[in-house]
N, C-alpha and C positions, 0 to 999 in steps of 0.2 A: 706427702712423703718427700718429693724432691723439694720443700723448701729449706727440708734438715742435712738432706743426703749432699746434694750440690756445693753449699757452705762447708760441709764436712771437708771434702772431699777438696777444694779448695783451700785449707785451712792446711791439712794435712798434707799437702804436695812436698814440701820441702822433706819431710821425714821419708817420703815414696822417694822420692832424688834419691836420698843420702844412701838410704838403704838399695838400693840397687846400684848406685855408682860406684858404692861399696865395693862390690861383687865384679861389673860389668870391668872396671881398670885394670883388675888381673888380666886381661888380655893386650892391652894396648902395649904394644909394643918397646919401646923406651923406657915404660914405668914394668915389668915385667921384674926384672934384678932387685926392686926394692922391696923383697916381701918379708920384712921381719915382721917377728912376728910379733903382738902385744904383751903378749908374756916371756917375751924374750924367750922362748925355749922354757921357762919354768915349772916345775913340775912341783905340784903340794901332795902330800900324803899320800906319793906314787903314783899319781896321775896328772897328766899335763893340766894347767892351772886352764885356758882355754883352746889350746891348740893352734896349727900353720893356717888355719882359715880364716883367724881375725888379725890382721895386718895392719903397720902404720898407714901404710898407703892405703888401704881403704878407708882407713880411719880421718886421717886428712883428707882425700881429693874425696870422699862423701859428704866430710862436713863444709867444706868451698863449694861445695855443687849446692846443695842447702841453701848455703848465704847466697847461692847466684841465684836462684829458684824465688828467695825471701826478695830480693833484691828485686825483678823482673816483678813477681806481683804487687810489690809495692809501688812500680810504674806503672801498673796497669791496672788498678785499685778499681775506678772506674769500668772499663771493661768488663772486670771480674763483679761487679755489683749488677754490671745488666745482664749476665750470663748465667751467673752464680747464684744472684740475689741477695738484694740491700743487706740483709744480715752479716753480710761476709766480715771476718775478723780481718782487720788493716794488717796488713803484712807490710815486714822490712827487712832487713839485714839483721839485726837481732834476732828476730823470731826466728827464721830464717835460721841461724848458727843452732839458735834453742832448740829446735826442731829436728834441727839435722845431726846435730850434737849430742841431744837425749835419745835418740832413734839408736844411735850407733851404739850409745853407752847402754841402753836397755838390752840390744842383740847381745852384745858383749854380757853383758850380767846374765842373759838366757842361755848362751854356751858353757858361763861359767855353771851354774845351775845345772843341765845338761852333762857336764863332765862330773860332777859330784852325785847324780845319780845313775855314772854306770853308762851313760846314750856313747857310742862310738862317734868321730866325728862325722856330718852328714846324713844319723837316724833322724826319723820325723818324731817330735814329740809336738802331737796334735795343740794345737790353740796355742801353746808355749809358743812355737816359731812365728807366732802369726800375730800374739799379744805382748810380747817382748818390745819389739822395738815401740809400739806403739804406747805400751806403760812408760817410758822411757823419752819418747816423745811426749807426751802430754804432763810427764811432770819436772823436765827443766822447763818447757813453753810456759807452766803455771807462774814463772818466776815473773811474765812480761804480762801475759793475756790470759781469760778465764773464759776459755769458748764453752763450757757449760759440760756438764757431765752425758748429759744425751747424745754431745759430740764424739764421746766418748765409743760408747756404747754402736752408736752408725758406724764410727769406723775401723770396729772390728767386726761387724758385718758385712762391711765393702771390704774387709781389707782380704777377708779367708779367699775369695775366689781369685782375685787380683793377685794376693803372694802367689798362690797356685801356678797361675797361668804365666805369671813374671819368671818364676823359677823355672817352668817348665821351655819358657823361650830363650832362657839362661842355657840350660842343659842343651837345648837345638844347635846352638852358637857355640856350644862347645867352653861355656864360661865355668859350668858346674858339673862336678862329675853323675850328681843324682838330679832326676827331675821333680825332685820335692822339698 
């Protein structure tokens, strides 16, 4: 089990960056004043197109945290083969962007989704919040690398308790108004 789970999980680090740095830079100080917001305030058919919660600046400093994330395992390739094992997909800066890039662009298309059926911003819409970014992740990543569909499949099972507990350490910190 861990010779799938480990690779996955490794593979998939850069979309876990993105998607949390996302989130966690609303707080940093400096970057606080830049939060437009992706749909610039827009609203389609009476309803905000995805609302103040998905922002430039998450949208950038998650995808540079990615590419630094892509970057860093691609130095450490080795390491990550005797920890992770031999299987591991070579990471770079590319993937890395792909990763971090699809992650954000998937959340973003699950809020958009979520606004068009009605969800307030911040309701929980089970499995959606949890397989958004990571559909999202793994089909810009398909553009460089093809870590196999069972990759797929482990890291929405790693990923359900992990968003959980990330969100809920989010809300502790005072990053997220809900802990879900």
């Amino acid at each position: 089990m861990l010779e799938i789970v480990l690779p996955t999980i490794w593979f998939i680090f850069p979309a876990y960056v993105a998607n949390s740095v996302a989130v966690d830079v609303s707080g940093v100080p400096y970057l606080r004043e830049w939060k437009t917001p992706v749909d610039l305030g827009r609203s389609w058919r009476g309803k905000r197109i995805l609302g103040d919660g998905k922002t430039w600046r998450g949208l950038f400093c998650g995808t540079v945290a990615a590419v630094f994330a892509g970057y860093l395992q691609g130095l450490h390739h080795g390491w990550g083969q005797g920890v992770f094992g031999a299987g591991i997909v070579e990471m770079n800066v590319f993937t890395g962007f792909l990763l971090g890039f699809g992650a954000l662009f998937g959340d973003i298309s699950g809020s958009f989704l979520k606004r068009r059926a009605g969800f307030e911003r911040g309701r929980v819409a089970p499995l959606l919040d949890q397989a958004d970014f990571l559909i999202g992740a793994f089909l810009f990543a398909s553009i460089a690398v093809r870590p196999g569909f069972e990759y797929f499949i482990v890291a929405i099972l790693v990923t359900i308790p992990t968003h959980l507990f990330g969100n809920f350490v989010a809300w502790v910190l005072k990053l997220k108004k809900d802990p879900w």
